[in-house]
C-alpha positions in Angstrom: 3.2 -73.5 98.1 0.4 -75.2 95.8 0.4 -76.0 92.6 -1.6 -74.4 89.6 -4.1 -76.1 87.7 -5.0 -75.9 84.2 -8.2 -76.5 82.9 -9.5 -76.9 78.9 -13.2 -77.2 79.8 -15.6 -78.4 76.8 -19.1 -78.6 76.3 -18.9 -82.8 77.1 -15.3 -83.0 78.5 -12.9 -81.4 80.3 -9.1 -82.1 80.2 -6.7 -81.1 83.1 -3.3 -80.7 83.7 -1.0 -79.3 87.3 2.2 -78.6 87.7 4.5 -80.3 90.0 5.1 -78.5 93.3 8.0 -76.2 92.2 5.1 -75.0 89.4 8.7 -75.9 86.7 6.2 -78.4 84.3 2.5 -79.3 83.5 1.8 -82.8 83.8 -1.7 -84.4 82.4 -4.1 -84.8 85.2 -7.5 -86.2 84.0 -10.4 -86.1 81.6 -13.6 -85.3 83.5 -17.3 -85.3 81.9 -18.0 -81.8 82.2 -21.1 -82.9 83.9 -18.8 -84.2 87.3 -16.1 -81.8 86.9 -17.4 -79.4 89.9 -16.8 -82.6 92.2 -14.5 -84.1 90.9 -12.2 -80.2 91.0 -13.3 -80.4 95.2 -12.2 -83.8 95.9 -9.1 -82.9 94.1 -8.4 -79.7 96.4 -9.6 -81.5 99.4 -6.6 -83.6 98.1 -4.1 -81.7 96.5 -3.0 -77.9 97.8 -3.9 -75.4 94.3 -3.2 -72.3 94.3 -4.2 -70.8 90.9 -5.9 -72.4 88.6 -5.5 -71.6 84.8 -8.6 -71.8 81.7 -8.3 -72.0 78.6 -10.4 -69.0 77.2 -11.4 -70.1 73.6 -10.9 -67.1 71.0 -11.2 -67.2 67.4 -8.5 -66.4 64.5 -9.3 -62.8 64.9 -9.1 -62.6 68.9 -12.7 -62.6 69.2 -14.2 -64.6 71.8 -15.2 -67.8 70.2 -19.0 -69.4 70.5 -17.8 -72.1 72.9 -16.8 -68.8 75.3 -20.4 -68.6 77.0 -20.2 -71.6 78.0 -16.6 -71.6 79.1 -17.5 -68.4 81.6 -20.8 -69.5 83.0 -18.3 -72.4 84.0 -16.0 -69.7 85.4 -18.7 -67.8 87.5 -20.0 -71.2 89.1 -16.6 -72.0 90.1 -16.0 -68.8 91.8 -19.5 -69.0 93.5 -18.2 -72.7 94.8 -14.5 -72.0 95.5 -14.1 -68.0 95.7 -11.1 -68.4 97.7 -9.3 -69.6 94.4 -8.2 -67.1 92.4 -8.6 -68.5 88.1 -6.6 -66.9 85.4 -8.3 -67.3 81.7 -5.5 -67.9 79.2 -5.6 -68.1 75.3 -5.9 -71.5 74.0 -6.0 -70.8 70.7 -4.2 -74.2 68.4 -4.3 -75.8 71.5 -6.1 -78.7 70.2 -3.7 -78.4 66.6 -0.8 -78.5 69.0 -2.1 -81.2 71.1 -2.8 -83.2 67.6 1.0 -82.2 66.2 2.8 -83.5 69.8 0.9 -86.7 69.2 2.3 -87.5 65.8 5.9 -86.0 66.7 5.6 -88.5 70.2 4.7 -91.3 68.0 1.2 -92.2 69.2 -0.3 -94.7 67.0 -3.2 -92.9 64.8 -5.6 -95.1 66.6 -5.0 -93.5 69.7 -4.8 -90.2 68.4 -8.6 -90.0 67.6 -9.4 -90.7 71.8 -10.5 -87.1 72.2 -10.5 -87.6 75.8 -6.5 -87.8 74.9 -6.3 -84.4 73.5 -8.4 -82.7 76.0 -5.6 -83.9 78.5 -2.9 -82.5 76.2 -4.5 -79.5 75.3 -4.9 -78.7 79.2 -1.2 -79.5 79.3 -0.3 -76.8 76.4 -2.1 -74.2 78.1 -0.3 -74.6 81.9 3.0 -75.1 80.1 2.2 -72.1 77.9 1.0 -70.4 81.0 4.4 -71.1 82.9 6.5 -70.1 80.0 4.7 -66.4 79.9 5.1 -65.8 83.4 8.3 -67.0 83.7 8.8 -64.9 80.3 7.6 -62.0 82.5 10.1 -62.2 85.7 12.9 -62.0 82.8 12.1 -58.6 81.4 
């Protein structure tokens, strides 16, 4: 049994979050430069056993596919051309960075330390797998 990965990929860097081997929470992984983030994701799985890992699919207010979305699935089909035995899941991370933002404040992180984007991005990833987990687990109920 592996665990899932999430990933909140951006145009400069990338947050990520897994879940802990029963897949019950999303813990904060790592910021990655986009730039490294193919190597750094297969060192990782050379590592760590992943079974499913989870994107954060950008949409806007209106559920249309936001302008960072390109980007964000030319990502998507090089990661399927290096790793096509890993099946990805894109998942709506709309607010994510609002929410990210909101849990810093209500955890008490100083407002210095609230502007390391770097921070968020790790958050954010962390929002969508635990957003993730809560839908499917939301699913197996009905």
């Amino acid at each position: 049994m592996g665990r899932i990965l999430s990933i909140d990929y951006g145009s400069k860097r990338t947050g990520l979050a897994v879940t802990d081997i029963l897949k019950i929470a999303a813990n904060p992984l790592a910021t990655v430069p986009s730039t490294g983030l193919m190597d750094y994701l297969a060192e990782y799985f050379i590592k760590e056993d992943v079974e499913l890992v989870v994107i954060g699919a950008p949409r806007q207010t209106n559920n249309m596919e936001s302008e960072n979305m390109p980007r964000v699935q030319l990502f998507i089909n090089k990661f399927e051309v290096r790793f096509p035995s890993l099946p990805i899941v894109k998942y709506d991370e709309r607010y994510t960075s609002v929410l990210a933002h909101r849990a810093m404040i209500d955890g008490g992180v100083k407002r210095s330390d609230r502007r390391d984007k770097a921070l968020v991005d790790r958050i954010s990833a962390v929002i969508i797998l635990q957003s993730y987990l809560e839908s499917i687990h939301y699913k197996k109920q009905i």
